[in-house]
C-alpha positions as CSV (number, residue, x, y, z in Angstrom):
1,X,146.1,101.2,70.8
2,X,142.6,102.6,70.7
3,X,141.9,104.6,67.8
4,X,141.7,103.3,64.0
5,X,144.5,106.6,63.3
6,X,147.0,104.3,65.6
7,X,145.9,101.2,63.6
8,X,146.3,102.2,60.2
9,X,149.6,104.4,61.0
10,X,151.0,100.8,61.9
11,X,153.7,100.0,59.2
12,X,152.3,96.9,57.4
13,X,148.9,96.7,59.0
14,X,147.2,98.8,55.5
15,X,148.5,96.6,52.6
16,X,147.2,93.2,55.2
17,X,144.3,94.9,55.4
18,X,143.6,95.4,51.5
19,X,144.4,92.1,50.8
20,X,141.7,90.7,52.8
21,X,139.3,93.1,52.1
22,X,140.0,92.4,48.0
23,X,140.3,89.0,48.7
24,X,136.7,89.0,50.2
25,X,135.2,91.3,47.2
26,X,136.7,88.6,44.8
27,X,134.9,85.2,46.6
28,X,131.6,87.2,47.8
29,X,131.2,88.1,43.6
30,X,132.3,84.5,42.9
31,X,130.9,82.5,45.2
32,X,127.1,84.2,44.2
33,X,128.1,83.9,40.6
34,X,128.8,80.0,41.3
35,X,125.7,79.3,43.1
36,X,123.7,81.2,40.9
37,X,125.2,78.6,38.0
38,X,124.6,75.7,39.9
39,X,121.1,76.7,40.6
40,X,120.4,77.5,37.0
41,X,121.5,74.2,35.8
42,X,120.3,71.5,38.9
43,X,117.0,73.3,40.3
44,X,118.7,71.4,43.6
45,X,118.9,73.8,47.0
46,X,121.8,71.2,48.2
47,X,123.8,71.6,45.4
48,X,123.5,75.6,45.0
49,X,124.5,75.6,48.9
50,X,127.3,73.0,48.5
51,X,128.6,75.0,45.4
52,X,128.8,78.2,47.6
53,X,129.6,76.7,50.5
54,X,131.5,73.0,50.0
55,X,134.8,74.5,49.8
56,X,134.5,74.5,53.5
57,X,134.6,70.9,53.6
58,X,138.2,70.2,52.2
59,X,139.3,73.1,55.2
60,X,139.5,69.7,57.3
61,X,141.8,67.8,55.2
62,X,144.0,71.2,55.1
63,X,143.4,71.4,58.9
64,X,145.3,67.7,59.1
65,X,147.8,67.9,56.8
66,X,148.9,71.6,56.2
67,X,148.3,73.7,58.9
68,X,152.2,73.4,60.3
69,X,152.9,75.4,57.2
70,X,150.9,78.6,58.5
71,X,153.9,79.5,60.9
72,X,157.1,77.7,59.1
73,X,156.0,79.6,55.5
74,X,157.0,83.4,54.8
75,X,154.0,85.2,55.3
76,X,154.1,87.3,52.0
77,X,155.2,84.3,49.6
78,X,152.0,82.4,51.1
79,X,149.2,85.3,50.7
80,X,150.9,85.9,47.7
81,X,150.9,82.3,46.0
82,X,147.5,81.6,47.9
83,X,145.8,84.7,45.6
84,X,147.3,83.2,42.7
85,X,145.8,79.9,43.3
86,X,142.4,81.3,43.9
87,X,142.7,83.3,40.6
88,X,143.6,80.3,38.1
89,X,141.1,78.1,39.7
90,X,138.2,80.5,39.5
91,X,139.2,81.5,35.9
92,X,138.7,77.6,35.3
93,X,135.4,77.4,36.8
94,X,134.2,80.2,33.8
95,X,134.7,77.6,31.4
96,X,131.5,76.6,29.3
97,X,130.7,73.1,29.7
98,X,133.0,72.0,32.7
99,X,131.4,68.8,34.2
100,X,129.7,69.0,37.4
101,X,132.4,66.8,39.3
102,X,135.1,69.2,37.9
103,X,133.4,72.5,39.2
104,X,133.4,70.4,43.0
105,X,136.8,69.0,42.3
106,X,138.0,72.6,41.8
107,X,136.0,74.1,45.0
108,X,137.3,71.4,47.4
109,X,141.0,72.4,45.8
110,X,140.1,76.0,47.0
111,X,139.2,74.6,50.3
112,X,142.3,72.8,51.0
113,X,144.5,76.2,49.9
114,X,142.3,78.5,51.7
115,X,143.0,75.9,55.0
116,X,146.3,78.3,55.4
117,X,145.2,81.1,54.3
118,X,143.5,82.3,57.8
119,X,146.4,80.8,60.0
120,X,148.8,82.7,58.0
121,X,146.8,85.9,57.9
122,X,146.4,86.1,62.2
123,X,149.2,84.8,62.4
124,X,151.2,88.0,60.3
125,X,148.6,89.9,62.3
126,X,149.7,89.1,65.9
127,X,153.2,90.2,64.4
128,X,152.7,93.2,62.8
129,X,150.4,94.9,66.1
130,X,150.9,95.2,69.9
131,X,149.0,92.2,71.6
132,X,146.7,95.3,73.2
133,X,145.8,96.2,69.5
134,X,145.1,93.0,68.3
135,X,141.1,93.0,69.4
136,X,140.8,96.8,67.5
137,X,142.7,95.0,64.4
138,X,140.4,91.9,64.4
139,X,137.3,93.9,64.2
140,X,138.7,96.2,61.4
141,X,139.9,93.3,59.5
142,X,136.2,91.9,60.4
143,X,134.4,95.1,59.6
144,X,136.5,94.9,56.1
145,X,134.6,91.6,55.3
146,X,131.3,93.3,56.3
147,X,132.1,96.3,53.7
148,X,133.1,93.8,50.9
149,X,130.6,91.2,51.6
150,X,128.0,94.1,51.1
151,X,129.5,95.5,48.1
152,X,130.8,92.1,46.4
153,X,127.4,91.1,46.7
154,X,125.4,93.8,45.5
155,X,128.2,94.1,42.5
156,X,127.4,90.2,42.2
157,X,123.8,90.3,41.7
158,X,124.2,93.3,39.3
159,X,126.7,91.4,37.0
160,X,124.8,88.2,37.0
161,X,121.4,90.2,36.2
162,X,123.4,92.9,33.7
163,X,126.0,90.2,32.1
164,X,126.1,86.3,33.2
165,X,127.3,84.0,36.1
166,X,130.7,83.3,33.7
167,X,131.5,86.8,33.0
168,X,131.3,87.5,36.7
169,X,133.6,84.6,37.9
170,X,135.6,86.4,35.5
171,X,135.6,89.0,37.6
172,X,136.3,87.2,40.7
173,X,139.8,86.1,39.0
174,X,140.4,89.6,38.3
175,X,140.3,90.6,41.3
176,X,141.8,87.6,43.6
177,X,144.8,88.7,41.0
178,X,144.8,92.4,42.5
179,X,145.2,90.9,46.0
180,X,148.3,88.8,45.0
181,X,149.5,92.3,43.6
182,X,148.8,94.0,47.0
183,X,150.8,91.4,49.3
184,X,153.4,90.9,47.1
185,X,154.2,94.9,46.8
186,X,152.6,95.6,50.1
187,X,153.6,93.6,52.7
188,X,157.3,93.2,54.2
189,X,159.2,90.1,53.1
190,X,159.2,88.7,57.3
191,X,160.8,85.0,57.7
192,X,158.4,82.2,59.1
193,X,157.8,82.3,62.9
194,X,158.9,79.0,63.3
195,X,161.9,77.4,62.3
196,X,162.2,73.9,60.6
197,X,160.1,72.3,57.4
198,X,156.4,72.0,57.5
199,X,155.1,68.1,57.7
200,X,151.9,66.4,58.4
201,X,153.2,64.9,61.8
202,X,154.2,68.5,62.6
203,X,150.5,69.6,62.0
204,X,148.8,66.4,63.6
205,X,151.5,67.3,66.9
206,X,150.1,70.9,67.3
207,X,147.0,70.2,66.6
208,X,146.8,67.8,68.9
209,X,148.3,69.9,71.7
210,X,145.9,72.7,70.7
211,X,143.3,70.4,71.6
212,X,144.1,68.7,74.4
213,X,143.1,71.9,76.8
214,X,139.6,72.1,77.7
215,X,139.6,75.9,77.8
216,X,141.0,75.8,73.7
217,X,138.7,73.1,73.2
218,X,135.4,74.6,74.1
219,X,136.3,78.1,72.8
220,X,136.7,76.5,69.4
221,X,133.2,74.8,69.5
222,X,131.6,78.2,70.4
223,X,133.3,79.5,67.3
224,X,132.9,76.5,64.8
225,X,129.7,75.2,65.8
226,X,126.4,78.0,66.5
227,X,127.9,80.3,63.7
228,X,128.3,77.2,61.3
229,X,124.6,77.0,61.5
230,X,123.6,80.0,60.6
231,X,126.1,79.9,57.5
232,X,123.7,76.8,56.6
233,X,120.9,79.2,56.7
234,X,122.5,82.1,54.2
235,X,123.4,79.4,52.4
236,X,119.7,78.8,51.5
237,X,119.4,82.3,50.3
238,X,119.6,81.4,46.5
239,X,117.1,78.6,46.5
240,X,114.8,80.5,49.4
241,X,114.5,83.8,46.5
242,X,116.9,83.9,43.8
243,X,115.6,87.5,42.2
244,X,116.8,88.9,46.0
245,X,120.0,86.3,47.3
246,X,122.3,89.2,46.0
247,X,119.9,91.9,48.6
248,X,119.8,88.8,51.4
249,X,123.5,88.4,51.5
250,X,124.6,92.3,51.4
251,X,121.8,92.6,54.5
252,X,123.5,89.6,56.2
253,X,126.7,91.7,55.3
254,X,125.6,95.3,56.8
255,X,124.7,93.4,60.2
256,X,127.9,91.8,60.6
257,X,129.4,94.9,59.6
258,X,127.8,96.8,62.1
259,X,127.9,94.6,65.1
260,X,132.0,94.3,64.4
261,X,131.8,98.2,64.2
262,X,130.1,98.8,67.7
263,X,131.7,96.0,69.7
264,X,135.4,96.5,68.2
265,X,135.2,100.1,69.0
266,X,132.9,101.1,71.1
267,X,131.4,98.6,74.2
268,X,133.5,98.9,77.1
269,X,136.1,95.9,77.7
270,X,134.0,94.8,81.0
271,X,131.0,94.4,78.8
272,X,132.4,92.3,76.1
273,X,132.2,89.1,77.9
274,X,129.0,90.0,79.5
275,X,127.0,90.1,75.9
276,X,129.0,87.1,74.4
277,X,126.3,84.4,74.6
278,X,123.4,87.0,74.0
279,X,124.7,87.8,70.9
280,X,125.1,84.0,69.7
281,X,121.8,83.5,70.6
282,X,121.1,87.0,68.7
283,X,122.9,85.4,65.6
284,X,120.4,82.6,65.2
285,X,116.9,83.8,66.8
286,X,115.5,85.8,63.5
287,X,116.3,83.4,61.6
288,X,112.8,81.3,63.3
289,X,110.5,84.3,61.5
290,X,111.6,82.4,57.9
291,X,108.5,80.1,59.3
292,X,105.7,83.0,58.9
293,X,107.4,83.9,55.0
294,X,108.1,86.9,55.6
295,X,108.0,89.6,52.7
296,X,111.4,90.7,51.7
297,X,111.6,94.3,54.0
298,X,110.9,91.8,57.0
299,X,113.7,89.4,55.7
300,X,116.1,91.5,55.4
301,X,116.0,93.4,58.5
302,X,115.8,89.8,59.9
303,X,119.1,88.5,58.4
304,X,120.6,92.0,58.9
305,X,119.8,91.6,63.1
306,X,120.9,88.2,63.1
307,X,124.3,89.1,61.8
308,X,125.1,91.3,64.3
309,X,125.6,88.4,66.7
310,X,128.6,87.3,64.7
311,X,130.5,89.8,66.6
312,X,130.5,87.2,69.2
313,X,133.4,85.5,67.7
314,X,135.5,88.7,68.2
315,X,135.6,88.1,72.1
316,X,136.1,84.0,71.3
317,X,138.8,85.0,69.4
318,X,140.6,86.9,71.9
319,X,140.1,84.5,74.4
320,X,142.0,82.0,72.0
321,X,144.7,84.2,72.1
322,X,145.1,85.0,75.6
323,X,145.4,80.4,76.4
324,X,147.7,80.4,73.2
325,X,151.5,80.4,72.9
326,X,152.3,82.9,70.7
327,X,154.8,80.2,68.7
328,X,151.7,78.5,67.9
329,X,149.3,81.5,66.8
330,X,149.2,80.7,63.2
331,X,148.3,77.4,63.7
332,X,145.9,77.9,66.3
333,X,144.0,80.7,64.6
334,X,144.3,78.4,60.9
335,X,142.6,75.3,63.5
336,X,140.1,78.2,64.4
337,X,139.4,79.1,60.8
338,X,139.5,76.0,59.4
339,X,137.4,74.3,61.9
340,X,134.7,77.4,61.1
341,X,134.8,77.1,57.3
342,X,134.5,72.9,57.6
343,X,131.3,73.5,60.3
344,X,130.1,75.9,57.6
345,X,130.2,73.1,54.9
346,X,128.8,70.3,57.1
347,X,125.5,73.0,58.2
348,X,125.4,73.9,54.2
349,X,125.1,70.3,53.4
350,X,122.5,69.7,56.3
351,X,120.4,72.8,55.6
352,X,120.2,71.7,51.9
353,X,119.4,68.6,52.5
354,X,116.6,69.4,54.8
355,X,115.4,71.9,52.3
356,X,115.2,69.2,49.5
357,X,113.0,67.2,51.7
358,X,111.1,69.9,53.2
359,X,111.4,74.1,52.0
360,X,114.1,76.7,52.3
361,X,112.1,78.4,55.2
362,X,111.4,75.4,57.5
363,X,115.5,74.3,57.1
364,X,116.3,77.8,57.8
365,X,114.1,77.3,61.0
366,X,115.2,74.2,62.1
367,X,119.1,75.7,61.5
368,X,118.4,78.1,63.9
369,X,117.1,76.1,66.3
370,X,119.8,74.0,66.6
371,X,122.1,77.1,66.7
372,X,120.1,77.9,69.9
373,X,120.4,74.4,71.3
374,X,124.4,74.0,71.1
375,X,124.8,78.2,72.4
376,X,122.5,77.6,75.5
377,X,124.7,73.9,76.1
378,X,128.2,75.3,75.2
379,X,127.3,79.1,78.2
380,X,127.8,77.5,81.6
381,X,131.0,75.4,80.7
382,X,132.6,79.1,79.2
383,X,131.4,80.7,81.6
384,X,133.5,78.4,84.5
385,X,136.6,78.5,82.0
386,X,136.3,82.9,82.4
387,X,135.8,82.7,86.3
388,X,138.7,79.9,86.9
389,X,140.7,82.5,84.4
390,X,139.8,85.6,86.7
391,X,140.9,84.0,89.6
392,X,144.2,83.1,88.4
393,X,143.8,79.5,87.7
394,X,145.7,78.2,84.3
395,X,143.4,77.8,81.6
396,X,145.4,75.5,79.5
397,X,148.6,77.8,78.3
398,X,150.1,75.0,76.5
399,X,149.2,71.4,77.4
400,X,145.5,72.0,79.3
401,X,143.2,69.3,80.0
């Protein structure tokens, strides 16, 4: 499978497709709406970026205790029932005068539902397309974030500026309602790929297994950890210029969009591995020019360069697959996601705090650096893991090292 025709002609592969990209649109329009709230009412960096970003957090507590459920769930019921979810608590979160705690109370809910939500997704993913299409159908569903990132956050800043941050979370509800329409009438109604109930000893078993192979265990640190970073410096965006977060973000967006675009499509297989760590290390260099203030044109093409290098993860994730059992997919790719969206919490919460006590640019800065720092430790080690792989020793299949 090659060509995007192939991809889309796949039965199923469209209506999984809109519902991520819709699903994206809905919390790119929300999630600016909410920090932009925050903002308004604290004047506090950390709690703008915790606001956008602190969902992430409660991704490990549905990493521990739910993540079973991502391959012992019917695939449509859980999209389906996850939209909903998203749409009732975002419609809450428009309420005038809901306390502080209730608005975190409510994003760390998110959180924990959204812990499935990417297990499920991959997991429906690696079903519905050949294993040789899955890299193609990574990068589209990848690319489909750029796209809606860009356009949810340009629509975001207009309806905030046109109409208000509660109007626009309106919005958000709307649509994460449309995406529960799309699975629901969209997708096929396939049973779970693993028999038996979901528990919380089922999840901590797998899990557990997942991570006891060193091949699984640093390919999920060069996944979770450099790219967390750099989430903590977008999630400075608000605080750093809050006229131009909206413009920040859908720059960010375009980048991400276009490095999935090119390296999804259109760099050769053999090359793929080659450019992995140069494009981490791509992901979190322009990030250092937030030092000099940079006027906006500069900052944009800056975040816009540096989100090219998130097309990195595309080669991490097939990788994951390839030292996976395909029994355990869904959970392994809902570890993956859940691990990412926790690490992108924990670097939210640093960055802010660093910007409290110093400035948006100089957290930004040090952000990056430390993005550097763990990519440049994390190479060799991958590096080995790729050359045993190439010469035909195990890399961890199923119990590892």
């Amino acid at each position: 499978m090659r060509t995007y025709t192939e991809l889309f002609g796949t039965p199923e592969f469209t209506p999984l497709f809109a519902t991520g990209a819709v699903q994206v649109a809905a919390s790119t329009v929300s999630g600016l709406a909410l920090g932009t709230l925050v903002y308004a009412a604290t004047g506090s960096p950390l709690l703008s970026a915790l606001s956008m970003f602190g969902s992430s957090f409660a991704q490990l507590l549905g990493a521990m205790v739910l993540l079973s459920a991502a391959d012992r769930l019917r695939p449509r019921a859980a999209l389906t029932g996850l939209a909903l979810v998203f749409c009732a608590s975002t419609a809450v979160l428009a309420v005038p005068g809901l306390p502080l705690w209730a608005v975190f109370v409510l994003i760390l809910g998110q959180g924990t539902a959204a812990s499935l939500g990417g297990g499920v997704r991959i997991g429906l993913l690696n079903e519905i397309l050949p294993r040789e299409g899955y890299l193609l159908g990574r990068s589209v569903l990848s690319m489909s974030v750029g796209v809606q990132q860009i356009c949810g956050f340009a629509a975001g800043g207009v309806l905030v500026a046109a109409l208000s941050p509660r109007v626009t979370l309106l919005v958000g509800a709307g649509l994460y309602l449309v995406a529960a329409a799309v699975a629901r009438l969209g997708l096929g109604d396939r049973p779970p790929r693993v028999a038996g109930r979901p528990s919380v000893a089922r999840t901590w078993r797998t899990n557990r297994l997942l991570l006891s192979s060193r091949a699984r265990r640093r390919v999920y640190l060069a996944m979770w950890v450099p790219n967390g970073l750099i989430v903590g410096c977008e999630s400075l965006y608000v605080s750093h210029d809050a006229r131009h977060a909206g413009l920040l973000f859908a720059f960010a967006a375009l980048g991400m969009l276009a490095g999935d675009t090119v390296m999804g499509r259109f760099v050769p297989a053999g090359w793929r591995e080659r450019l992995a760590t140069p494009l981490r290390l791509l992901l979190a260099a322009p990030y250092l020019l937030f030092l000099l203030s940079p006027p906006l044109p500069v900052a944009a093409a800056a975040v816009a360069l540096a989100s090219a290098g998130f097309s990195a993860g595309l080669m991490l994730q097939q990788r994951l697959m390839e030292i996976t059992p395909e029994e355990m997919s869904g959970q392994a790719f809902g570890l993956q996601s859940s691990g990412m969206l926790a690490m992108q919490g924990v670097a939210a919460s640093i960055a802010g705090t660093v910007a409290e006590f110093t400035s948006p640019p100089v957290a930004m800065a040090v952000m990056a650096a430390a993005s550097i720092a763990v990519t440049l430790a994390l190479a060799p080690g991958l590096r080995r893991e790729r050359e045993r792989s190439a010469e035909g020793v195990p890399g961890g299949r199923v119990t590892g090292r």
